[in-house]
C-alpha positions in Angstrom: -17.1 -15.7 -33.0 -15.1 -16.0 -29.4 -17.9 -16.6 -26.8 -16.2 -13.2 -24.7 -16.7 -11.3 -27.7 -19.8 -12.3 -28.2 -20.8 -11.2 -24.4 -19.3 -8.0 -24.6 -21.0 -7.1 -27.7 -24.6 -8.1 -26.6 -23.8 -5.4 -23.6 -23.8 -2.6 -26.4 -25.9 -4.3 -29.3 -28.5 -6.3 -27.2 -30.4 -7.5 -30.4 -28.2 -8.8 -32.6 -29.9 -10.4 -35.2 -26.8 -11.4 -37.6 -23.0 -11.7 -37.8 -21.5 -12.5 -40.8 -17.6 -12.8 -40.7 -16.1 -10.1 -43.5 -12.8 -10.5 -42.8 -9.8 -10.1 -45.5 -8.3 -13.3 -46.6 -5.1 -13.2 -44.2 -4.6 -14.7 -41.1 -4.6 -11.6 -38.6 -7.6 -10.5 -40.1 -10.9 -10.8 -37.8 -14.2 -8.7 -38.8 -17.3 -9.4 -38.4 -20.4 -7.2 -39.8 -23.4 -7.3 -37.2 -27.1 -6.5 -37.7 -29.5 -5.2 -35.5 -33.0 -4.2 -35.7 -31.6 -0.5 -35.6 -28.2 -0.5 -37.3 -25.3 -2.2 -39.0 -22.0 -2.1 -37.0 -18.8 -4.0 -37.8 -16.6 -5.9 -34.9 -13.1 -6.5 -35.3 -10.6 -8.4 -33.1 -7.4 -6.0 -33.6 -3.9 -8.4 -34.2 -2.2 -7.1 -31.4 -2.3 -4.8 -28.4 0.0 -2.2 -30.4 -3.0 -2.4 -33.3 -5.5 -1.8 -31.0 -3.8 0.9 -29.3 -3.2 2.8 -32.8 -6.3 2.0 -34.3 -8.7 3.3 -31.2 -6.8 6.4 -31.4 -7.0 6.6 -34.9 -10.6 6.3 -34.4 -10.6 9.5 -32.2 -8.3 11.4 -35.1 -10.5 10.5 -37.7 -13.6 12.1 -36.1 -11.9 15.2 -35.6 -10.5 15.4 -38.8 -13.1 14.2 -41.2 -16.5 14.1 -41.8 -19.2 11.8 -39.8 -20.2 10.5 -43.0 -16.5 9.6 -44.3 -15.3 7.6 -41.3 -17.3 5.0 -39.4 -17.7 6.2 -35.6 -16.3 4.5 -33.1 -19.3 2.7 -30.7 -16.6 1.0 -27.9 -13.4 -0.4 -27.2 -12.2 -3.6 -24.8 -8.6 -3.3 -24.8 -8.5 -6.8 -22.7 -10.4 -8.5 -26.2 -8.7 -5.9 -28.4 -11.8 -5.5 -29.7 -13.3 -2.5 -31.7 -16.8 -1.3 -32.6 -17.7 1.2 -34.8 -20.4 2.2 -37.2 -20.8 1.0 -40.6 -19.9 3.6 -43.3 -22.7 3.0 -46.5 -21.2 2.5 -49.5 -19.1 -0.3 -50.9 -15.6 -0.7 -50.8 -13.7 0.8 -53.4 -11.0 -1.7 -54.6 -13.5 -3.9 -57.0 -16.0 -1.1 -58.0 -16.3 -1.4 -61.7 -16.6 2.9 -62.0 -16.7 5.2 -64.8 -13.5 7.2 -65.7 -14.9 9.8 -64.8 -16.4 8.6 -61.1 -12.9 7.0 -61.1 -11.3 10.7 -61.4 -13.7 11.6 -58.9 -13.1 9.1 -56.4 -9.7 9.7 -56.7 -9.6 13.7 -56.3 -12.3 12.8 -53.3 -9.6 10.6 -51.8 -6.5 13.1 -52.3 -8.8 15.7 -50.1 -9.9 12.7 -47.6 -5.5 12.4 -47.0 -5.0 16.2 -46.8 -7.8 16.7 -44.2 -6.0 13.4 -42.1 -2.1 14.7 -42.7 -3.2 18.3 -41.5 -5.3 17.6 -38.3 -2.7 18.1 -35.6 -1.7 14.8 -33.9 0.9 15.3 -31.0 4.4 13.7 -32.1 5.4 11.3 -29.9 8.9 11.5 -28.6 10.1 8.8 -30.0 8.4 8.5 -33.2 11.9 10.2 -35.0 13.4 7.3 -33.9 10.8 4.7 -34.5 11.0 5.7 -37.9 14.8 5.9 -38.2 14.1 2.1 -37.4 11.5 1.1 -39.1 13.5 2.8 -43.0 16.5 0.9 -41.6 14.9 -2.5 -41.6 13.3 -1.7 -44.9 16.5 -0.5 -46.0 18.0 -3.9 -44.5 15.4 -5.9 -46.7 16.7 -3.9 -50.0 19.8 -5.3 -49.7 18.8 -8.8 -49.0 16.6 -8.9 -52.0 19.4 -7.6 -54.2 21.6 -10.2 -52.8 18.9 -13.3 -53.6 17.5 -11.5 -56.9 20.4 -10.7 -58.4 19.8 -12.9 -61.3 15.8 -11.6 -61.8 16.9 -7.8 -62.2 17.9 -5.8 -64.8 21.3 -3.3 -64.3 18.8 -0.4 -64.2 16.5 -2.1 -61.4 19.5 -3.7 -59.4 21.2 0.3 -59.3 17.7 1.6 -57.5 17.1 -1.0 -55.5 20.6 -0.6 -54.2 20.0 3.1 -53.6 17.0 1.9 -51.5 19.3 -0.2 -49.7 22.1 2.5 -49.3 19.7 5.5 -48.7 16.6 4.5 -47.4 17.6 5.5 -44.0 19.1 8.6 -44.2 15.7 9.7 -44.9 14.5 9.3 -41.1 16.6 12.5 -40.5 14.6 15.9 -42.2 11.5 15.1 -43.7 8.6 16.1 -41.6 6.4 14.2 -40.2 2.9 13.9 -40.1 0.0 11.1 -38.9 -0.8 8.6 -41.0 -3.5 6.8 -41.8 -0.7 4.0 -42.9 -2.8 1.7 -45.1 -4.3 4.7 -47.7 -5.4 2.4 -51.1 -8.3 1.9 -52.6 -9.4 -1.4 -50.4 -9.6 1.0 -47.2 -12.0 3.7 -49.2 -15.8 3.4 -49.4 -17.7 5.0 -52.4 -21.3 5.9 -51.6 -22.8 6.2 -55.4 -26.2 7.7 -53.6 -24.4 10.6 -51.7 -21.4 10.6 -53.9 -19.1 10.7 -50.8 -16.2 9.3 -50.6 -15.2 7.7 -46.5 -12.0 5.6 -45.1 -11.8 2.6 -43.1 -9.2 0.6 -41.3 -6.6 2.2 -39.4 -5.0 0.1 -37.6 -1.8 1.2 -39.3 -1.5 5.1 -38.5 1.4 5.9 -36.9 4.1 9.2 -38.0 5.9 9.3 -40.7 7.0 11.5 -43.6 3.4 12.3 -45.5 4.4 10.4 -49.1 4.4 6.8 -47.1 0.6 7.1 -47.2 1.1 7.3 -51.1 3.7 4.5 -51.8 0.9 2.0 -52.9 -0.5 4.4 -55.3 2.9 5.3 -56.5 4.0 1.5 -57.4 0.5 0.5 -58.5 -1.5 2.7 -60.7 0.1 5.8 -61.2 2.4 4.4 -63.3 -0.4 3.5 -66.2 -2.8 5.8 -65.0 -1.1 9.6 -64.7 -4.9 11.2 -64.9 -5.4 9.3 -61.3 -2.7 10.4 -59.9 -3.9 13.8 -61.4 -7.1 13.9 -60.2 -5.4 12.7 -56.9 -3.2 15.4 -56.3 -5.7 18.0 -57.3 -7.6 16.9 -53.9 -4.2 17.0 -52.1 -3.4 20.1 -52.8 0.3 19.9 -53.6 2.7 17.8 -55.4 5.6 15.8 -53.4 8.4 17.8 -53.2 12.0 16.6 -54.4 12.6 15.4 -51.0 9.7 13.5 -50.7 9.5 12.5 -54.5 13.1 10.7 -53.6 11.7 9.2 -51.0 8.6 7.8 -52.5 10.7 6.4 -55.0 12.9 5.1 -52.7 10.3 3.7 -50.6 7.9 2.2 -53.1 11.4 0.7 -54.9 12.0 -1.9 -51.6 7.9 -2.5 -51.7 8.3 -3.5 -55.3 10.9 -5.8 -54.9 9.5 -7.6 -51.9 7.0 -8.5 -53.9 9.5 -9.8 -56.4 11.3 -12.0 -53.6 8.3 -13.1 -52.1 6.5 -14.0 -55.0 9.8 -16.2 -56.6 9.9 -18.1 -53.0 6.0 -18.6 -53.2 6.0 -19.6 -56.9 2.5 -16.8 -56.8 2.7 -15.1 -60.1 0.5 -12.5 -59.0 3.1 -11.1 -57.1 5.8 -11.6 -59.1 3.9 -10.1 -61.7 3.1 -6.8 -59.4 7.0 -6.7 -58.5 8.5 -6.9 -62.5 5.8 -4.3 -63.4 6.8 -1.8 -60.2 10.4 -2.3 -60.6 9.9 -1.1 -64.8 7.9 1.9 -64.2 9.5 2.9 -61.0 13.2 2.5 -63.2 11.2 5.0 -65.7 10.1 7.6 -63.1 14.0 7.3 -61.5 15.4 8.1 -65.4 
């Protein structure tokens, strides 16, 4: 841990008895769980000044929108350090929980209601976020068509026709869809299952940012819902609603250039793991396009 984080932590956690670094494996990532003699907090060193920015506010969103025992609560901030301390949420992270089908269903209805609550608490619109977005689908959109271009030989006709719809339409969506704040990193290795309370909180939001609502559920789209339709069930059940035929285009549209990203990074990595998760995307999401 940085000597000048260290310092400025010991100013609002003067007995620290333990940090233990529990950071994801990638190289931005930098958390740190602390102890103490009265709680357990977790550090992190945000990757930019544009993280920390969005994720302190976040912070401030989440504690009006949800529950004090669904999102950690925010302790301080040093913008200089991008640095962050909050609260520790009990529970355990949700991603490698081996759970029940029907905790599973539970967790996932929990987490559809968790979303809801966060897309409806007001959040000014920023001025420019119309056009942030417009930019933001046009680089994605950009991306579509250079995959299509390098993985022309690794598609099949019905994969190569959506991912150039993604290329050729991905864009246009910027224009109507509403917008709403996300938390912009909404899966299953951001929620935390507490088996004692059975409550359900979210973490990590260094991401949120507004967009149209269905971006917060392109990695469920692409990843389970596909082979498991009672999640995505039991998720819109919390929700409330189902995607409209706007937004349904636009999930699929969005989680079409996710999938093959995957493809094209995985065939210049040689990592099977990802070229495994792009080939099994790109089939269901040609199946939920017939």
């Amino acid at each position: 841990m940085p000597a000048g984080l260290h310092r400025w932590l010991t100013s609002h956690l003067p007995d620290i008895t333990a940090a233990t670094d529990s950071s994801w494996p990638r190289t931005h990532s930098r958390v740190w769980r602390l102890e103490s003699s009265t709680t357990t907090a977790y550090v992190k060193i945000s990757p930019s000044a544009q993280s920390h920015s969005r994720e302190t506010n976040a912070y401030r969103h989440a504690a009006a929108a949800l529950g004090s025992d669904q999102v950690p609560q925010l302790i301080a901030t040093n913008p200089a350090l991008r640095t962050i301390l909050t609260t520790a949420l009990p529970g355990s992270v949700v991603r490698d929980l081996p759970l029940s089908a029907k905790v599973e269903a539970r967790v996932y209805e929990l987490a559809g209601r968790l979303l809801r609550r966060w897309h409806d608490h007001p959040q000014p619109v920023p001025p420019q976020a119309r056009e942030n977005l417009t930019a933001n689908l046009a680089d994605q959109a950009a991306e579509a068509t250079a995959c299509l271009n390098r993985l022309d030989d690794h598609l099949t006709k019905p994969e190569r026709i959506l991912v150039g719809e993604a290329a050729r339409d991905l864009t246009a969506l910027a224009a109507d869809l509403p917008l709403v704040y996300l938390h912009g990193d909404f899966s299953p290795r951001n929620w935390v299952w507490n088996p004692q309370t059975q409550t359900l909180g979210l973490i990590d939001f260094e991401m949120a940012d507004h967009a149209p609502a269905v971006q917060d559920m392109v990695w469920l789209f692409g990843a389970v819902w596909p082979t498991r339709p009672d999640l995505r069930a039991s998720f819109l059940t919390g929700y409330g609603r189902e995607p409209t035929a706007e937004e349904h285009r636009a999930l699929l549209l969005l989680t079409t250039r996710l999938a093959v990203s995957y493809l094209s990074t995985g065939l210049a990595s040689n990592d099977q793991v990802l070229i495994d998760r792009g080939h099994n995307a790109l089939e269901a999401l040609v199946r939920a396009h017939a």
